[in-house]
C-alpha positions as CSV (number, residue, x, y, z in Angstrom):
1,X,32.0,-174.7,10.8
2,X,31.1,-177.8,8.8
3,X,33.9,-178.3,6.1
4,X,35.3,-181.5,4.7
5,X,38.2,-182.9,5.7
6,X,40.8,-181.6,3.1
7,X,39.4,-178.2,3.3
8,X,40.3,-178.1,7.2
9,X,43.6,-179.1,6.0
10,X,43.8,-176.7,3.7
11,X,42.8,-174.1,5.9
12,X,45.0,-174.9,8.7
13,X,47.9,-174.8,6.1
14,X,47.0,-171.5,5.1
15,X,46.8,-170.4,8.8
16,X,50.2,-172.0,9.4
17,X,51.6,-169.7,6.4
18,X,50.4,-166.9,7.6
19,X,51.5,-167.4,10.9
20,X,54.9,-168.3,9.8
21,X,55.5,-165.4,7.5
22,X,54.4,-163.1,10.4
23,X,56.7,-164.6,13.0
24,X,59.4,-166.5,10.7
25,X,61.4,-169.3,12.2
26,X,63.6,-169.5,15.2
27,X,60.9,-169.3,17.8
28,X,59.5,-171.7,20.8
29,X,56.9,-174.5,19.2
30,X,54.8,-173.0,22.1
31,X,54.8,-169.5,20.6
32,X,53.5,-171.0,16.9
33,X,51.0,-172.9,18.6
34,X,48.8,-170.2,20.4
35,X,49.5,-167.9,17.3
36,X,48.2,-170.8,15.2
37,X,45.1,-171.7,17.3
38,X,44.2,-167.5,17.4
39,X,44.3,-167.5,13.1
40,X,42.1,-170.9,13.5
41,X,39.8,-169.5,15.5
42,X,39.5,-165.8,13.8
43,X,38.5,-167.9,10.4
44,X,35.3,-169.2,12.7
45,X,37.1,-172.7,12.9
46,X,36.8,-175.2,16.2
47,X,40.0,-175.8,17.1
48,X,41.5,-177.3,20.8
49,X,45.3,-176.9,22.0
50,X,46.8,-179.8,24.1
51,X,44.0,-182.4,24.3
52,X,44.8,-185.3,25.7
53,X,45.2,-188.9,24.0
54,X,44.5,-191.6,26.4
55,X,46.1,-195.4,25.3
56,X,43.3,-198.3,25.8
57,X,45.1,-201.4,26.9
58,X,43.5,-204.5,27.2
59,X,40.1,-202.6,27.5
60,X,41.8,-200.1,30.2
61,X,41.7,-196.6,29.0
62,X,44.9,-195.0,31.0
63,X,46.3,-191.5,30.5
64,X,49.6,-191.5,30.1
65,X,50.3,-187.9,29.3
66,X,50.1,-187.5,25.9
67,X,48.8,-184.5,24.3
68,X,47.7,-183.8,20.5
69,X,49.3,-180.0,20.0
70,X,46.1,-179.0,18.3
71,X,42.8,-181.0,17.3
72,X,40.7,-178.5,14.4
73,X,37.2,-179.3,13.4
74,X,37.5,-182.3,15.8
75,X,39.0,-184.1,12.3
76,X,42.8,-183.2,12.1
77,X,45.4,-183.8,13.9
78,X,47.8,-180.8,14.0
79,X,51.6,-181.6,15.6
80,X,54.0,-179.0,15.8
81,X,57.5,-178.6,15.7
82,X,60.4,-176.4,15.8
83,X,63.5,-177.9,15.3
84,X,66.3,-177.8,12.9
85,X,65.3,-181.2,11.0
86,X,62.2,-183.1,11.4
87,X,63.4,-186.8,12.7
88,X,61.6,-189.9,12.2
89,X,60.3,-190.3,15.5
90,X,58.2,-187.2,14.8
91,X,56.5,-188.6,12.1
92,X,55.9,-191.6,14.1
93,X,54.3,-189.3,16.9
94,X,51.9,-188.4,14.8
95,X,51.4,-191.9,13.7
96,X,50.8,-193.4,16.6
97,X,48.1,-190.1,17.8
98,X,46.6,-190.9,14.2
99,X,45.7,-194.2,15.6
100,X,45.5,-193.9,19.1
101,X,42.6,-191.4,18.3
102,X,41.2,-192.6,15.6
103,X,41.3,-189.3,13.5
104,X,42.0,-190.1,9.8
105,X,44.3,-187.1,9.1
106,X,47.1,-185.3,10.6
107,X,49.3,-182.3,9.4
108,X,53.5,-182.1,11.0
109,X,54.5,-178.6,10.9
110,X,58.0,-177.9,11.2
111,X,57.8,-173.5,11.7
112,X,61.7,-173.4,11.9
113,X,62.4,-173.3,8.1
114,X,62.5,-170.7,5.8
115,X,60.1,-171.6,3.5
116,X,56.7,-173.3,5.4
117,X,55.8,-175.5,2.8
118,X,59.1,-177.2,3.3
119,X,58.3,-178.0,6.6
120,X,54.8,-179.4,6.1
121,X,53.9,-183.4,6.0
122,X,50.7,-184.7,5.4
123,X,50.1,-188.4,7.3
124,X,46.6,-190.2,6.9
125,X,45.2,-193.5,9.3
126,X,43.7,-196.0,6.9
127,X,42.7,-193.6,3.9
């Protein structure tokens, strides 16, 4: 699938909703993400789980363990979360796989709200 950059967005969004209104909150962030990579890929989009985010230092590439929850259309940046409030540190998570990868866009989903769109914030890498 070849779609622009705020399309994916917007479909993953989409996907998240529906996931969430099928499952509601309250569950593992483990549980959201396979349900949330199966809607991805059943709407024909490329989408990984867990891929790993190496840090270059000093023109060493090490992997340290980090993981992106899901990469779609090799584009976004999808992090999940299931908590009661979304803390700083989360949004600096995704900050810092923004530019460790070099991917422009990344979506934090919080499923353990009522309402989805509540629990949704958009973060761009030099846009």
């Amino acid at each position: 699938m070849n779609l622009e950059i705020n399309q994916v967005s917007g479909q993953i969004v989409d996907a998240a909703m529906k996931v969430h209104s099928a499952l509601g909150p309250g569950l593992l962030e483990s549980a959201y993400e396979v349900c949330l990579l199966c809607e991805l890929h059943k709407r024909g989009m490329e989408a990984d789980a867990q891929v790993a985010v190496p840090i270059v230092y000093e023109s060493v590439r090490i992997d340290a363990g980090y993981r992106i929850d899901l990469l779609v259309e090799d584009s976004v940046i999808v992090e999940l979360k299931s908590v009661s409030d979304v803390l700083p540190i989360h949004r600096a998570q995704l900050l810092s796989y923004l530019k460790l990868s070099g991917k422009k866009l990344g979506l934090l989903i919080n499923f353990n709200v009522v309402h989805l769109k509540d629990g949704i914030t958009r973060m761009v890498n030099k846009l």
